[in-house]
Residue frames relative to the residue before (quaternion, step in Angstrom):
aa qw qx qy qz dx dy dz
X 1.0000 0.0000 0.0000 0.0000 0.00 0.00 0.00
X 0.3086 -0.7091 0.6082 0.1788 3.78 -1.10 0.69
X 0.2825 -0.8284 0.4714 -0.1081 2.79 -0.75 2.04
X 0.4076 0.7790 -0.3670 0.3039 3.46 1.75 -0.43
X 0.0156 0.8379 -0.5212 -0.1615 3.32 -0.61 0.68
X 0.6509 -0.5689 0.3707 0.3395 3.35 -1.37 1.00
X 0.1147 -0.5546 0.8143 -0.1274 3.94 -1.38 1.25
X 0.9019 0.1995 -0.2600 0.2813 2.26 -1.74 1.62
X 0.5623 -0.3148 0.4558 0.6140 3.82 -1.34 -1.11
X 0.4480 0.6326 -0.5855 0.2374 4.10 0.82 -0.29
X 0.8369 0.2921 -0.2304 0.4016 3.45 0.89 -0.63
X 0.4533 0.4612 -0.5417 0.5370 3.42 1.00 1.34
X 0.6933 0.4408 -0.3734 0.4307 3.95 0.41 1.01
X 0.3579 -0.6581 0.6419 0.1635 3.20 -1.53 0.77
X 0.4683 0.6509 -0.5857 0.1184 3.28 0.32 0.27
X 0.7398 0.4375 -0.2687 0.4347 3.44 -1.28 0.42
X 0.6070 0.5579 -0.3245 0.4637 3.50 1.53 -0.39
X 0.3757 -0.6344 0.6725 0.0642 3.41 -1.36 0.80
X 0.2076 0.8384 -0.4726 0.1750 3.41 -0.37 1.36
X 0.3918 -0.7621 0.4987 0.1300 4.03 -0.76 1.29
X 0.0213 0.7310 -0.6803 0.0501 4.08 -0.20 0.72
X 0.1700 -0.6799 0.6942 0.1640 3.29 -1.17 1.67
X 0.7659 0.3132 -0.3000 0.4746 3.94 -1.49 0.35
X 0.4716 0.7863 -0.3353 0.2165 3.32 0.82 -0.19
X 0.5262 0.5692 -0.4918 0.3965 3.21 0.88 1.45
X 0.7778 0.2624 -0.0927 0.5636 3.58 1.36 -0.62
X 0.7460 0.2533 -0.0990 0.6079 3.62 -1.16 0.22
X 0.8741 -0.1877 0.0899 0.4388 3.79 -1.75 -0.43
X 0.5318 0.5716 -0.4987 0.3765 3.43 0.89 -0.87
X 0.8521 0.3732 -0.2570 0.2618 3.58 0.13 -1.58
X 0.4018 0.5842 -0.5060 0.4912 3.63 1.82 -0.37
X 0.7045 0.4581 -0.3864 0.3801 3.79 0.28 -1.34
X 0.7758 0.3860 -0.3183 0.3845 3.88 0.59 -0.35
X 0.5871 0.5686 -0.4216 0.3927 3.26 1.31 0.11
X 0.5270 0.6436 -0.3316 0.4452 3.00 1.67 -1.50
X 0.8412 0.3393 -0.1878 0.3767 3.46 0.46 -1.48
X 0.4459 0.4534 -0.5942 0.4925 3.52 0.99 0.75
X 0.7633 0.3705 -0.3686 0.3799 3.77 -0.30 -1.39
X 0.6920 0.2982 -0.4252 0.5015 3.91 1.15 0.37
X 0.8488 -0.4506 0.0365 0.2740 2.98 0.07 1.94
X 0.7036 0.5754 -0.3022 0.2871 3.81 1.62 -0.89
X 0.5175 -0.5736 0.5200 0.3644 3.30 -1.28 -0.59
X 0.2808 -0.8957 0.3424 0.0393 3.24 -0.78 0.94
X 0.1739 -0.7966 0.5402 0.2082 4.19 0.39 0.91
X 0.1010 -0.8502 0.5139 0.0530 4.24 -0.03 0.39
X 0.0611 -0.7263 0.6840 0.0310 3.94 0.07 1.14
X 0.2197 0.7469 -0.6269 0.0280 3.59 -1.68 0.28
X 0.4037 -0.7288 0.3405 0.4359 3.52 -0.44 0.19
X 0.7498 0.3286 -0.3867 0.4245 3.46 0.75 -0.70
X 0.4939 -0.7592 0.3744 0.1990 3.61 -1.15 1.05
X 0.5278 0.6888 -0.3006 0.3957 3.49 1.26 -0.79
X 0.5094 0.7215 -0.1196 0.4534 2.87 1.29 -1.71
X 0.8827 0.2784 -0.0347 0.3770 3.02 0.12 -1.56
X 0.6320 0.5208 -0.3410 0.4615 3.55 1.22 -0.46
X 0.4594 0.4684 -0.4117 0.6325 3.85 1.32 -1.10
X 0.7466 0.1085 -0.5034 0.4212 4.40 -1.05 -0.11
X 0.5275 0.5547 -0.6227 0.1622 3.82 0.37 -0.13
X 0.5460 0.6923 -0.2702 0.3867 2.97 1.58 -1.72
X 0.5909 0.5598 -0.4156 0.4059 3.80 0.66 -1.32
X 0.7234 0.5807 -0.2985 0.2247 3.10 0.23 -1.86
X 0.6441 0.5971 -0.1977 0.4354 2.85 0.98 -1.84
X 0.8451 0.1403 -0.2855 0.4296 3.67 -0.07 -0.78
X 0.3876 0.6258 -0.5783 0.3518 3.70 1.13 0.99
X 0.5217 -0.4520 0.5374 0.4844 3.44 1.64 -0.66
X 0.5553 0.6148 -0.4205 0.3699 3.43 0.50 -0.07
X 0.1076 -0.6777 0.6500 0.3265 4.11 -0.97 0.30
X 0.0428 -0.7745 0.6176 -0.1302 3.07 -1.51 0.92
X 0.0496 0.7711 -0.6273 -0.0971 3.70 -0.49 0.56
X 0.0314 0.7326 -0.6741 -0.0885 3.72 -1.29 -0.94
X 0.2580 -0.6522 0.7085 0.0781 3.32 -1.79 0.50
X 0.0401 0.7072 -0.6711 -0.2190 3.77 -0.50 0.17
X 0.0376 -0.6774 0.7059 -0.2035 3.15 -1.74 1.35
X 0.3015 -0.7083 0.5968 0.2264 3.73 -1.08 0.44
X 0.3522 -0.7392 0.5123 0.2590 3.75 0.27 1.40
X 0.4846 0.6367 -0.4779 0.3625 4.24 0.69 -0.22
X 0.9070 0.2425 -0.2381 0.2486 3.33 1.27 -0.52
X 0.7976 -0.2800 0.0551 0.5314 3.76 -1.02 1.32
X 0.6783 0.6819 -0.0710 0.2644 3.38 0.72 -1.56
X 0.6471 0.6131 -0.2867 0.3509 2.82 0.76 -2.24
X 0.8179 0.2823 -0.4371 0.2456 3.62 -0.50 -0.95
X 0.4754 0.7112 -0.3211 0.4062 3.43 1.40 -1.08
X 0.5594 0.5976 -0.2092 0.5349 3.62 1.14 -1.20
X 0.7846 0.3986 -0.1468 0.4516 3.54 -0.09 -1.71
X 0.5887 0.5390 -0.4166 0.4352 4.18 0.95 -1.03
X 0.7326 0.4699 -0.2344 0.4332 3.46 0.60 -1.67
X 0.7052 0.4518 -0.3933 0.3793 3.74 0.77 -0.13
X 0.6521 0.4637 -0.3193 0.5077 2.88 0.98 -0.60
X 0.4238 0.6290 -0.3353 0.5589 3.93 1.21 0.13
X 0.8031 0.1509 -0.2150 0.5348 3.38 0.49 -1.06
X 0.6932 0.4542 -0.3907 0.4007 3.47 0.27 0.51
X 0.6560 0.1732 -0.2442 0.6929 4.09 1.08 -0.54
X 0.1931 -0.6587 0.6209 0.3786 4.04 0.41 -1.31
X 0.6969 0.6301 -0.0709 0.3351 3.29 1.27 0.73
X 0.2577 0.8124 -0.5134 0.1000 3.56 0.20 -0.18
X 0.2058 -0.8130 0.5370 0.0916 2.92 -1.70 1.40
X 0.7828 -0.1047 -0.0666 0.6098 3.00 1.56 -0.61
X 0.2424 -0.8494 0.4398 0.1624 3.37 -1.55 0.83
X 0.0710 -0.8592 0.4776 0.1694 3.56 -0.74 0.57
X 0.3390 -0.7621 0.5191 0.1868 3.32 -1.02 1.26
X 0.0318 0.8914 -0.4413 0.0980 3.61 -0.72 0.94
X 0.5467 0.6434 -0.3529 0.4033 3.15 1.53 -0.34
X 0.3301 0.7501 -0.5723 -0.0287 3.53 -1.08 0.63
X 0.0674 -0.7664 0.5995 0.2206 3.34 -1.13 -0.45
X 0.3495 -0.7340 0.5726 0.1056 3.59 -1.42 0.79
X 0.0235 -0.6811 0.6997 0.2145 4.03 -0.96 0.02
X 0.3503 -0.7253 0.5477 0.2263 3.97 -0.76 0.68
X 0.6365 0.6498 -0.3802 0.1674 3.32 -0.53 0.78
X 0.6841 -0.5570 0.1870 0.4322 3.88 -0.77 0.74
X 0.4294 -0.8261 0.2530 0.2630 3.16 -0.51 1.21
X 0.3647 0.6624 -0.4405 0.4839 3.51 1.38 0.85
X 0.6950 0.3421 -0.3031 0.5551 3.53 1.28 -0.65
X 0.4626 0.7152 -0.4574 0.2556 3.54 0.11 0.60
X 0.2949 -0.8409 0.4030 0.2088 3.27 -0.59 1.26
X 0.4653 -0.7613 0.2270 0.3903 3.64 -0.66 -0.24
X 0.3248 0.7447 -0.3352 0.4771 2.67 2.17 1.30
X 0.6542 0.6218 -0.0513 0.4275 2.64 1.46 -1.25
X 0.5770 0.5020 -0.1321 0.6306 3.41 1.94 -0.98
X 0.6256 0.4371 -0.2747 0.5849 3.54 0.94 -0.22
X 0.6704 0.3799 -0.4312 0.4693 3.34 0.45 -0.51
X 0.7738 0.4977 -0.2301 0.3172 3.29 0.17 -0.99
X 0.5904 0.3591 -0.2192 0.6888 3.62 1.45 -0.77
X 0.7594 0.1922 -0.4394 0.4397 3.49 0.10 0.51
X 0.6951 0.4649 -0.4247 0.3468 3.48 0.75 0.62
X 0.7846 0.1883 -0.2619 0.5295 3.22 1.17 -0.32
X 0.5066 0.5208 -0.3890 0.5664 3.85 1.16 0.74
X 0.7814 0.4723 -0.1556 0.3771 3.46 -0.24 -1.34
X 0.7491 0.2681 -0.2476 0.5529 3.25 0.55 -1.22
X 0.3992 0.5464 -0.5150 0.5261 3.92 0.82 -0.06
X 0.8905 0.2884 -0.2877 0.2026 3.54 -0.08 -0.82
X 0.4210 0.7386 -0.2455 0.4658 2.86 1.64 -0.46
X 0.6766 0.6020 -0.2052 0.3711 3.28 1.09 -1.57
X 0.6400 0.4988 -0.1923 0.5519 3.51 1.00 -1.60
X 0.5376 0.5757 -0.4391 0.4322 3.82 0.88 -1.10
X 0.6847 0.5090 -0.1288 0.5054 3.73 0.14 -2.13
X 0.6542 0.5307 -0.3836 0.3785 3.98 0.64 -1.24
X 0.8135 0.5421 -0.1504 0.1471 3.24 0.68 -1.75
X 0.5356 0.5480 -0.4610 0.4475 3.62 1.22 0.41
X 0.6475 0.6416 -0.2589 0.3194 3.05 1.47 -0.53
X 0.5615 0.5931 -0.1363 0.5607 2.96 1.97 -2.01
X 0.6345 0.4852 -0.3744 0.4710 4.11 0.91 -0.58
X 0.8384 0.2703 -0.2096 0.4244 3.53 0.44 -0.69
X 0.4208 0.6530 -0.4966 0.3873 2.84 1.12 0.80
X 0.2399 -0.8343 0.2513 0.4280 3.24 1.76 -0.81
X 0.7036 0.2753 -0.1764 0.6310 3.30 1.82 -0.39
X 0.1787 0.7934 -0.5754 0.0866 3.79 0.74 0.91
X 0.2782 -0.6966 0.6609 0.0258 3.59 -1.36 1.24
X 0.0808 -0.8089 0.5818 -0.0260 3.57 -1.15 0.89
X 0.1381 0.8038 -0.5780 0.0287 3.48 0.17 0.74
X 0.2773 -0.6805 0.6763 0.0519 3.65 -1.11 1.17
X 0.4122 -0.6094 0.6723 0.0824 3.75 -1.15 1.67
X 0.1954 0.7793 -0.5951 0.0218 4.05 -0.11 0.64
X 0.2825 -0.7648 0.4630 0.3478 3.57 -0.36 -1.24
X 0.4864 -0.6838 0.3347 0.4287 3.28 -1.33 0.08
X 0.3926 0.5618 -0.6050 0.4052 3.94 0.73 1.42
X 0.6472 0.4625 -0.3908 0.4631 3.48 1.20 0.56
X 0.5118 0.4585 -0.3603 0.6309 3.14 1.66 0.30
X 0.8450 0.1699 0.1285 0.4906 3.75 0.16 -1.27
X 0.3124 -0.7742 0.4311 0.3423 3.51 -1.16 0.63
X 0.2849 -0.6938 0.6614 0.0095 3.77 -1.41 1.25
X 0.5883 -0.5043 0.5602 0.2929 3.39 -1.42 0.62
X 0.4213 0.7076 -0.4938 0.2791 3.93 1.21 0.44
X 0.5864 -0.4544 0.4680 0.4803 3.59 1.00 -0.24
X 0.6117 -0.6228 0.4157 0.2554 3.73 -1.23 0.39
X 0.5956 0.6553 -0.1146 0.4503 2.96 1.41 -1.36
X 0.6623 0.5517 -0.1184 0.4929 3.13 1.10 -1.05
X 0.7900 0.3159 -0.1638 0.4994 3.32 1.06 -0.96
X 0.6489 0.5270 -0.3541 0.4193 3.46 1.23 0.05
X 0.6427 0.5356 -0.3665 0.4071 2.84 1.51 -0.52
X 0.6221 0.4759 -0.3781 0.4935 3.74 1.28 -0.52
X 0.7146 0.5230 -0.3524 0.3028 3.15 0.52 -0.60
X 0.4698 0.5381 -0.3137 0.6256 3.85 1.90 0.11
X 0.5531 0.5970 -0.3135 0.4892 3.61 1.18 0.05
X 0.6240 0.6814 -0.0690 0.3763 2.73 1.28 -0.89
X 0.6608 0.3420 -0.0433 0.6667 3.03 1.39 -1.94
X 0.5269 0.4999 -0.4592 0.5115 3.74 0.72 -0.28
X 0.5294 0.6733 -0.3006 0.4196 3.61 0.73 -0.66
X 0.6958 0.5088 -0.0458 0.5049 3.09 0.68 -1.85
X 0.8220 0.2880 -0.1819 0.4565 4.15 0.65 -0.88
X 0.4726 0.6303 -0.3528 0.5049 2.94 1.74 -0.41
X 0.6472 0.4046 -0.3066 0.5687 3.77 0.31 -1.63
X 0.7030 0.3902 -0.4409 0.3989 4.23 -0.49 -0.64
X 0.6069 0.6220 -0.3193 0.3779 3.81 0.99 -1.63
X 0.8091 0.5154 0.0742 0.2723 3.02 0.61 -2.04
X 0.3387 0.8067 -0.3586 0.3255 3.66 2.33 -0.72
X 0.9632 -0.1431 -0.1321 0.1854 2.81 0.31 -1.45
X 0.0467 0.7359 -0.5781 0.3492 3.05 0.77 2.09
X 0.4202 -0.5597 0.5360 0.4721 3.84 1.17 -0.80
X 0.5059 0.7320 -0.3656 0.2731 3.27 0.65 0.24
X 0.0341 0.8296 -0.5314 -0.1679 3.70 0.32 0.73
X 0.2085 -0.7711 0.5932 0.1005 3.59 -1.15 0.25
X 0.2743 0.8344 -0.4623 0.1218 3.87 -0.54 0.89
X 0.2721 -0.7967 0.5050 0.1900 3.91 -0.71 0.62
X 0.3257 -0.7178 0.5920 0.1682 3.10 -1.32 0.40
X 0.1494 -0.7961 0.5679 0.1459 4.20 -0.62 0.50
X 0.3503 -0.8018 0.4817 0.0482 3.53 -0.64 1.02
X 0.2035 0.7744 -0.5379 -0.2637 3.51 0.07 -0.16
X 0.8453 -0.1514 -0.0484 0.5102 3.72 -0.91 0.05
X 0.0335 -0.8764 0.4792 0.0350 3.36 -0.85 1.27
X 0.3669 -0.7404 0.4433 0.3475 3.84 -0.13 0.56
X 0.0724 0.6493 -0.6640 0.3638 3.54 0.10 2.19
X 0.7126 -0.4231 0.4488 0.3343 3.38 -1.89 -0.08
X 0.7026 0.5958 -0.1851 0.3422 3.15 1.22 -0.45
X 0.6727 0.4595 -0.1848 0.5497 2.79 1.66 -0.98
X 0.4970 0.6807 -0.4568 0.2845 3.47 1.49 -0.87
X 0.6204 0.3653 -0.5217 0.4577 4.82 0.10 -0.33
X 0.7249 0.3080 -0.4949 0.3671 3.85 0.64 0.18
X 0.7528 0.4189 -0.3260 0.3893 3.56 0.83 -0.91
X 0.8380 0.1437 -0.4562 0.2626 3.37 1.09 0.89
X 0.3425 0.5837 -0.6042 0.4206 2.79 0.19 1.64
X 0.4761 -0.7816 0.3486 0.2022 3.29 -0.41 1.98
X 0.7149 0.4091 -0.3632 0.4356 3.73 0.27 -0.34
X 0.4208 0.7083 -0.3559 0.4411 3.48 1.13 -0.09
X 0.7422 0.4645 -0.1325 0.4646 2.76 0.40 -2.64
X 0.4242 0.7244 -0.3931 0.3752 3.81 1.21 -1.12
X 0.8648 0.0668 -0.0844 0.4904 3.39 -0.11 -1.76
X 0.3256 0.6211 -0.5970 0.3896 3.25 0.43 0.44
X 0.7960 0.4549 -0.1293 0.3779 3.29 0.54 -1.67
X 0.5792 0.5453 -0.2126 0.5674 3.69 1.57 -0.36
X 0.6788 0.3562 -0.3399 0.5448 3.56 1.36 0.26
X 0.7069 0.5956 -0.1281 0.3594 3.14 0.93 -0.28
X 0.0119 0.9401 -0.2338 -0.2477 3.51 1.04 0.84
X 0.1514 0.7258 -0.4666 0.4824 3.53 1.91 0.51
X 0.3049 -0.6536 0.6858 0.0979 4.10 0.09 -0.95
X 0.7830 0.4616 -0.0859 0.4080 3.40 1.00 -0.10
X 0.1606 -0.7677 0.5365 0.3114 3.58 -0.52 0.11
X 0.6308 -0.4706 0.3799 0.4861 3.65 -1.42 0.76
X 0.3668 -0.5516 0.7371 0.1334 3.08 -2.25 -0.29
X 0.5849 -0.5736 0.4559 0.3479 3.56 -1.09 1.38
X 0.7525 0.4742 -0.2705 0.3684 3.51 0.66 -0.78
X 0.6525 0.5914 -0.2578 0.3976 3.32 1.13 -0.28
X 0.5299 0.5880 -0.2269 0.5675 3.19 2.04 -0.37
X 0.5077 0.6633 -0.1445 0.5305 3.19 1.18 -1.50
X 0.7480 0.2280 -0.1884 0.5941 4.06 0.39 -1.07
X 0.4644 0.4419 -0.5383 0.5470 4.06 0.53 0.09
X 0.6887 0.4669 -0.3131 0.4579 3.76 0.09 -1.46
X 0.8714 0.1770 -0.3158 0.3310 3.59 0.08 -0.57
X 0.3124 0.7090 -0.4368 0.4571 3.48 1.45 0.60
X 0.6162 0.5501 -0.3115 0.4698 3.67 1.06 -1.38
X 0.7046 0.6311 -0.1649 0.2794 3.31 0.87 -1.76
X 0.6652 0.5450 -0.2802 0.4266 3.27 1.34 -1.67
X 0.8557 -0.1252 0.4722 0.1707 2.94 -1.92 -0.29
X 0.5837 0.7280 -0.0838 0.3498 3.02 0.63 -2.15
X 0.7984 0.1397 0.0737 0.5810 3.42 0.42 -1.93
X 0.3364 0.6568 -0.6635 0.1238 3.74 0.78 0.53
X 0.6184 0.3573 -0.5926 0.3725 4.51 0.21 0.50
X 0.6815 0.5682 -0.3866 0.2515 3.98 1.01 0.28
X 0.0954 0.8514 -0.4716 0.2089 3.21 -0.38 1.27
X 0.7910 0.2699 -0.1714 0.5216 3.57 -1.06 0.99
X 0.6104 0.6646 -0.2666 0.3387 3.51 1.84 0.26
X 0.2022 -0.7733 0.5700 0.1905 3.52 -0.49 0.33
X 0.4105 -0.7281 0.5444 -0.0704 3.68 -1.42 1.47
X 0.0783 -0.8174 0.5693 0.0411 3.36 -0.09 1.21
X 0.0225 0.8062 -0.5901 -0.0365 3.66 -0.64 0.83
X 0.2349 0.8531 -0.3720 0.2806 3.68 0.63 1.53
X 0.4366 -0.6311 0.4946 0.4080 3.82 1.27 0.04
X 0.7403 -0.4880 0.3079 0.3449 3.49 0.82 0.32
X 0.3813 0.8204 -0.3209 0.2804 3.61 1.43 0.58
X 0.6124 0.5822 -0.2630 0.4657 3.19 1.54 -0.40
X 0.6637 0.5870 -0.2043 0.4162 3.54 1.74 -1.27
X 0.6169 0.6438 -0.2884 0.3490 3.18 1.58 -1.39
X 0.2253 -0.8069 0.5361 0.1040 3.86 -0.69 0.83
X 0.7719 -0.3130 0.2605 0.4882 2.98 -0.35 -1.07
């Protein structure tokens, strides 16, 4: 296990780090891969749509940046098994992974199909686990492997996100939790971050639609919705150096939405 402990700004940088961002072309994913290039690391970039994903390799690349990527739809059986071994043949390495990929359908959880429950629990649960499973010979010999899990705060609290949606982050959460105790002593740290409403593509059919954006904004005592980047600088806090006694924790990035009672 690497016991070295971070002095100084040495432990506010990624350089030198080898690191795997799932979704990591739009919304938080791509703040988290910019963030974690201009701090110093290398970056492995999964996504499903390929075009997409080959035009920011290109960017990166002639920013001077190293970058690779694979573009794959983590829903399938395969995917992580796929994604581990690429990222193998290209660093033989990995220092740290972030899980980031979800998706959400809005709707009353009586109307839910059991397609619909599959999709969603095997995209933003399953392939998470799978990942860390496939991740973790890698994340061990690294000696300082970092997990950070993209959940939210409907795994903390209930939101108009849909049930599904929140059970599935909220098992992110506890995976978090058995992972970071399981995983100590491998060097392996394991934390999550919780978003609450973030101004992404994803969020954009609720935040524009004014009565939405309304109460959204009436829970929230910020007055504001997050920024991709503000997630993005939690995530690479988890990642750094910096936080090598934080483990088994979960990060609320919400303007204060979780604290606000009554």
């Amino acid at each position: 296990m690497n016991t070295t402990l971070p002095t100084s700004l040495v432990g506010w940088s990624l350089s030198g780090q080898r690191a795997l961002v799932t979704g990591g072309t739009k919304g938080i994913g791509e703040a988290i891969v910019r963030q974690f290039l201009d701090l110093g690391a290398s970056v492995f970039i999964v996504a499903r749509t390929n075009d997409l994903l080959q035009q920011q390799l290109t960017d990166y690349r002639q920013q001077g940046h190293t970058v690779e990527g694979l573009a794959v739809d983590l829903g399938q059986p395969d995917a992580a098994r796929r994604i581990i071994d690429a990222v193998t043949n290209a660093w033989n390495g990995l220092d740290i992974l972030v899980n980031n990929t979800g998706t959400n359908i809005r709707k009353p959880t009586a109307e839910y199909t059991p397609a619909e429950y599959d999709h969603i629990l095997t995209t933003n649960l399953r392939s998470t686990y799978e990942l860390c499973q496939t991740a973790y010979p890698l994340l061990k010999a690294s000696g300082n492997g970092r997990i950070v899990m993209v959940s939210s705060v409907s795994a903390l609290t209930h939101t108009s996100s849909g049930s599904l949606y929140g059970m599935s982050k909220a098992a992110m959460l506890q995976l978090t939790r058995n992972l970071a105790v399981e995983w100590a002593a491998d060097g392996i740290r394991v934390n999550a971050v919780a978003p609450w409403y973030i101004n992404t593509p994803l969020a954009q059919p609720v935040l524009t639609n004014p009565d939405k954006l309304a109460g959204i904004l009436s829970r929230t005592p910020m007055k504001r919705v997050g920024e991709a980047v503000e997630v993005a600088s939690a995530v690479s806090f988890l990642s750094m150096p910096a936080s090598s006694y934080i483990t088994g924790q979960t990060l609320s990035v919400d303007g204060g939405m979780l604290a606000w009672g009554y």
